[in-house]
C-alpha beads as a LAMMPS data file, in Angstrom:
LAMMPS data file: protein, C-alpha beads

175 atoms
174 bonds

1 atom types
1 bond types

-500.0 500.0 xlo xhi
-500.0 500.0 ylo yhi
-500.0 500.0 zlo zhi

Masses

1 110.0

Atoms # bond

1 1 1 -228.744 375.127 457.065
2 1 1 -226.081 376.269 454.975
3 1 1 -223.301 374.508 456.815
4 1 1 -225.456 371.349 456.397
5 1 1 -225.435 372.127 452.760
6 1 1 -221.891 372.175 452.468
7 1 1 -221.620 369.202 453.960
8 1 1 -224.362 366.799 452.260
9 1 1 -225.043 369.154 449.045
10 1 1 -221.441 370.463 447.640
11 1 1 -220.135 366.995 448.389
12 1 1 -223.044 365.159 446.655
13 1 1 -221.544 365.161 442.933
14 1 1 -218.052 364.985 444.259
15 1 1 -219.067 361.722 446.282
16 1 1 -219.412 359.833 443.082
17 1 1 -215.650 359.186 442.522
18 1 1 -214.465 356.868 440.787
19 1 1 -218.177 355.784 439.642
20 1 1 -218.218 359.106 437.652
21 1 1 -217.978 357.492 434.565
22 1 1 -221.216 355.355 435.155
23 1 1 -222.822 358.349 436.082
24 1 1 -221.985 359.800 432.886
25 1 1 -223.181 356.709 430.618
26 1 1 -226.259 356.387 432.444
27 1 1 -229.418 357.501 429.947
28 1 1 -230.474 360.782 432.174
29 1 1 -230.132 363.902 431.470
30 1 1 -227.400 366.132 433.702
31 1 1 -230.308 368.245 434.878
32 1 1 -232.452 365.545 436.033
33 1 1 -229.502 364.106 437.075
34 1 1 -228.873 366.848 439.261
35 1 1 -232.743 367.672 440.513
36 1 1 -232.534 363.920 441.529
37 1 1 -229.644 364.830 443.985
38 1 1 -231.377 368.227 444.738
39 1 1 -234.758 366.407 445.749
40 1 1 -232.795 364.365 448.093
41 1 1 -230.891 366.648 450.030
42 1 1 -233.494 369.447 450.367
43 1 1 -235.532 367.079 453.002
44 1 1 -233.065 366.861 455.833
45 1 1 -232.385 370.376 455.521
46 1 1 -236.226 370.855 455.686
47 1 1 -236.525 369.159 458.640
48 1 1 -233.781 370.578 460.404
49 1 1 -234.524 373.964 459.390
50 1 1 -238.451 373.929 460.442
51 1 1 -237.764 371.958 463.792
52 1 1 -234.838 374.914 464.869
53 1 1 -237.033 377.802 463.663
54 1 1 -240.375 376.784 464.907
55 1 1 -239.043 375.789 467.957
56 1 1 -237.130 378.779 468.484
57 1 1 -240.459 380.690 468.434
58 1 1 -242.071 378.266 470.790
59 1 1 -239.520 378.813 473.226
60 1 1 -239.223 382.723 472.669
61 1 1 -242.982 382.750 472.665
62 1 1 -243.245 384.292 469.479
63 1 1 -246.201 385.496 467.247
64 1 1 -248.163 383.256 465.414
65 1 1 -247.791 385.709 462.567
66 1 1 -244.198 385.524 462.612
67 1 1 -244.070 381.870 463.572
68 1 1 -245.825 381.325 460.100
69 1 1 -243.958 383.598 458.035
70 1 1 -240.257 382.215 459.831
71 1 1 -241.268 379.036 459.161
72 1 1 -242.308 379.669 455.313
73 1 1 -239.070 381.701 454.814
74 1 1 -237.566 378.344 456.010
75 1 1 -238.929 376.825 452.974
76 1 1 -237.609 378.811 450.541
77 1 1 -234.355 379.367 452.116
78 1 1 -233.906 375.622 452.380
79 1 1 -234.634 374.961 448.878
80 1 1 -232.577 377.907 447.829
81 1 1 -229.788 376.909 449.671
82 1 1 -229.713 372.897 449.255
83 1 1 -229.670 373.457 445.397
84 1 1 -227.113 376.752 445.523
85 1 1 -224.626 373.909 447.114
86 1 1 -225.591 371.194 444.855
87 1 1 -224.505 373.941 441.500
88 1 1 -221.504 374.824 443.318
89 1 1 -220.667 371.678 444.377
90 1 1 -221.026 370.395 440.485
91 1 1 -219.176 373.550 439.172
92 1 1 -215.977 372.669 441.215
93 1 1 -216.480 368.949 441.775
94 1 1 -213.112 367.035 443.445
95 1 1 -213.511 363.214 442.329
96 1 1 -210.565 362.753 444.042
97 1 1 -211.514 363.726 447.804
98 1 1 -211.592 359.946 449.580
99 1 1 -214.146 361.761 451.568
100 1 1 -217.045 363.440 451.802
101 1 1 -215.757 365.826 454.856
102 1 1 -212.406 366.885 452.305
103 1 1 -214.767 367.966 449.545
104 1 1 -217.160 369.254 451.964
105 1 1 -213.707 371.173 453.488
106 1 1 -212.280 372.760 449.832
107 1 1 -211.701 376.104 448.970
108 1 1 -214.901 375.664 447.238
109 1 1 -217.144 375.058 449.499
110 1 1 -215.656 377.727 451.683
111 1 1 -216.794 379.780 448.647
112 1 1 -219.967 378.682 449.212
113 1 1 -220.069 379.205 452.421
114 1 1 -219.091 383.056 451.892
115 1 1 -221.628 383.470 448.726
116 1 1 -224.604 381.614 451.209
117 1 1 -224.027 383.638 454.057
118 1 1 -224.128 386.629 451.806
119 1 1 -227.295 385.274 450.719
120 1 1 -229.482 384.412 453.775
121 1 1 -228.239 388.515 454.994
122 1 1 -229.987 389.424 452.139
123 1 1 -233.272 387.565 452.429
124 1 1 -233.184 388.213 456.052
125 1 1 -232.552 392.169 455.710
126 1 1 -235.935 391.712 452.987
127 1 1 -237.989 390.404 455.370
128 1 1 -236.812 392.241 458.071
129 1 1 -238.175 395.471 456.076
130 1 1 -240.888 393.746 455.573
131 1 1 -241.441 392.845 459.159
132 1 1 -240.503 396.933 460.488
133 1 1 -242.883 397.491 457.432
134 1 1 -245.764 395.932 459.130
135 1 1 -245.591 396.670 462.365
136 1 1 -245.141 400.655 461.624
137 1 1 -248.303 401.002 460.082
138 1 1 -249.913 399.285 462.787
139 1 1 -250.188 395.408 461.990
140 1 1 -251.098 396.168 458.443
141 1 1 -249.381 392.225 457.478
142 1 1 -250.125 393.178 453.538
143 1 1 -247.573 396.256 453.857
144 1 1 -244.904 393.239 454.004
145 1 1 -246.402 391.367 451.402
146 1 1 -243.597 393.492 448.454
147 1 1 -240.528 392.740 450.316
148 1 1 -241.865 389.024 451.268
149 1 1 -242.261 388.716 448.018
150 1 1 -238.850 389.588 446.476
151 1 1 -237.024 387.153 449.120
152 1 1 -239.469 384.676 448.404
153 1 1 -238.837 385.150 444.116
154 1 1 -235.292 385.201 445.238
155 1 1 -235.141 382.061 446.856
156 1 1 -237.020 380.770 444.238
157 1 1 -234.705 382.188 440.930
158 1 1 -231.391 381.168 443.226
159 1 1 -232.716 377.470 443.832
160 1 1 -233.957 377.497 439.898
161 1 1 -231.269 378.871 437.770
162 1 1 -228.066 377.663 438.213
163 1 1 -228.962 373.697 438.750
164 1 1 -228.997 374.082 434.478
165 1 1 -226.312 375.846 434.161
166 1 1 -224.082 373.819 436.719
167 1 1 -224.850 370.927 434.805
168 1 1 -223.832 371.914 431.426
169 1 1 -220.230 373.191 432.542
170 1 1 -220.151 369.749 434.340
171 1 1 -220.808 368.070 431.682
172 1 1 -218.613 369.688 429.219
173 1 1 -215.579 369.109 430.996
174 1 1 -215.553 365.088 429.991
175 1 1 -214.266 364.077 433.082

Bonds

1 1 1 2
2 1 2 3
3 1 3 4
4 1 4 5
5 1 5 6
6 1 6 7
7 1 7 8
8 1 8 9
9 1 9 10
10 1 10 11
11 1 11 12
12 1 12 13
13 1 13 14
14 1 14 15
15 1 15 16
16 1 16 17
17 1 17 18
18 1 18 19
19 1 19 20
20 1 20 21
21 1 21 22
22 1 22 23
23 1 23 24
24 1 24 25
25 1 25 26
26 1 26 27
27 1 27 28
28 1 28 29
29 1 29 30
30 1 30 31
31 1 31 32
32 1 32 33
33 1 33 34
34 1 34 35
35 1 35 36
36 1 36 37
37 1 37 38
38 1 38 39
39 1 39 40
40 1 40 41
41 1 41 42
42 1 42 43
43 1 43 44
44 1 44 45
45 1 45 46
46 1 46 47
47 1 47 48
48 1 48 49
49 1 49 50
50 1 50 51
51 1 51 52
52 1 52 53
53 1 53 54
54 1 54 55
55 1 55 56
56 1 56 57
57 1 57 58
58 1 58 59
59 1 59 60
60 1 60 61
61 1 61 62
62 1 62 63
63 1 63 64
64 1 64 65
65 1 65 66
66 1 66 67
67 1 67 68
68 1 68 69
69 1 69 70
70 1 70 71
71 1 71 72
72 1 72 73
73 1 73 74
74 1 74 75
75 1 75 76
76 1 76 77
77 1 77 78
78 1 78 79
79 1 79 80
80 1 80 81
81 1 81 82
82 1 82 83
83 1 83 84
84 1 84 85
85 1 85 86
86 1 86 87
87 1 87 88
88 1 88 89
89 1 89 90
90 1 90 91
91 1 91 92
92 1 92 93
93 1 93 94
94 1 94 95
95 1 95 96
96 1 96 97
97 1 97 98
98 1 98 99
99 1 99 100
100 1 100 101
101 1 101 102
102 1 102 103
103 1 103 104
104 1 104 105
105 1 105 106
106 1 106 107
107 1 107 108
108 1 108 109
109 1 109 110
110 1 110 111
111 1 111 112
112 1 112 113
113 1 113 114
114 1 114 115
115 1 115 116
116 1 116 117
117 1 117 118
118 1 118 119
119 1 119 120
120 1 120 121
121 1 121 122
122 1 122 123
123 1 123 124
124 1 124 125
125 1 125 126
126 1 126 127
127 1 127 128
128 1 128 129
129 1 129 130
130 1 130 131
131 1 131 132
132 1 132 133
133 1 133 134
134 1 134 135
135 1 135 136
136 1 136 137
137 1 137 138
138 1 138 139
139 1 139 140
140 1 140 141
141 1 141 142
142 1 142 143
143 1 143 144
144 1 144 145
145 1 145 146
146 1 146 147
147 1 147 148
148 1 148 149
149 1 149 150
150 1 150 151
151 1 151 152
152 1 152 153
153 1 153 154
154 1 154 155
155 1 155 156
156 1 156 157
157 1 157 158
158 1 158 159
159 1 159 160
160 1 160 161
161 1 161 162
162 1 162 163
163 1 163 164
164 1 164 165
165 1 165 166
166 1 166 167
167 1 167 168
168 1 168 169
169 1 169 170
170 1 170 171
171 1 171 172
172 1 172 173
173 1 173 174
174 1 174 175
């Protein structure tokens, strides 16, 4: 999902080119501006995301307890990473790139890449305590609900925070 991201999402604001200047006249704010382009990338990645995960557990003939909370984590993750790309991807924008695939291909977005992948080790060590958590004291699921948690709030402050941010310092430049 997060090479999908840096594909679709940190190009997304870059992809406007030479139209930038439209986009900046236009009567919306930069947030909304950006939560527009955030709403629109975080479906494919959805759908990728759920279709490799739950089939994964089909096919591994997982439990349905972990085949719900996999595909939940998916959720968050996805939303979490789609609009981490999107920020990024407005913080260090190239209106220049005649391509999609040379923004997508920046130092940037290898950046990205790096800071996601640091990212999904750290939800997936959470909920991998959580998981150990669980089945030590004997399928006690609510033993995992603290470290469940914390990934999920982290998913959640990661895909919330810096689409604000990212659109004031892109704004402010004047481009």
């Amino acid at each position: 999902m997060a090479a999908i991201a840096a594909r679709f999402q940190f190009a997304a604001v870059s992809r406007e080119g030479r139209a930038w200047w439209l986009v900046r006249s236009a009567p919306v704010s930069p947030t909304q501006w950006l939560w527009a382009k955030s709403v629109l990338g975080f479906g494919p990645m959805l759908v990728v995301g759920e279709v490799v995960v739950v089939g994964s557990d089909l096919l591994l003939g997982a439990t349905p307890w972990l085949t719900v909370l996999e595909a939940v984590s998916t959720v968050f993750l996805a939303f979490a990473l789609s609009t981490m790309a999107l920020a990024m991807g407005a913080v260090w924008p190239d209106f220049k790139a005649d391509t999609a695939q040379r923004a997508a291909a920046s130092p940037a977005a290898v950046f990205y890449m790096v800071v996601s992948m640091a990212f999904i080790c750290l939800i997936l060590a959470l909920e991998v305590v959580g998981v150990y958590l669980a089945w030590r004291w004997n399928q006690s699921y609510w033993v995992a609900a603290g470290p469940l948690a914390i990934a999920a709030i982290l998913c959640l402050l990661v895909g919330i925070l810096p689409i604000r941010r990212s659109a004031e310092i892109l704004w402010s430049r004047g481009l």
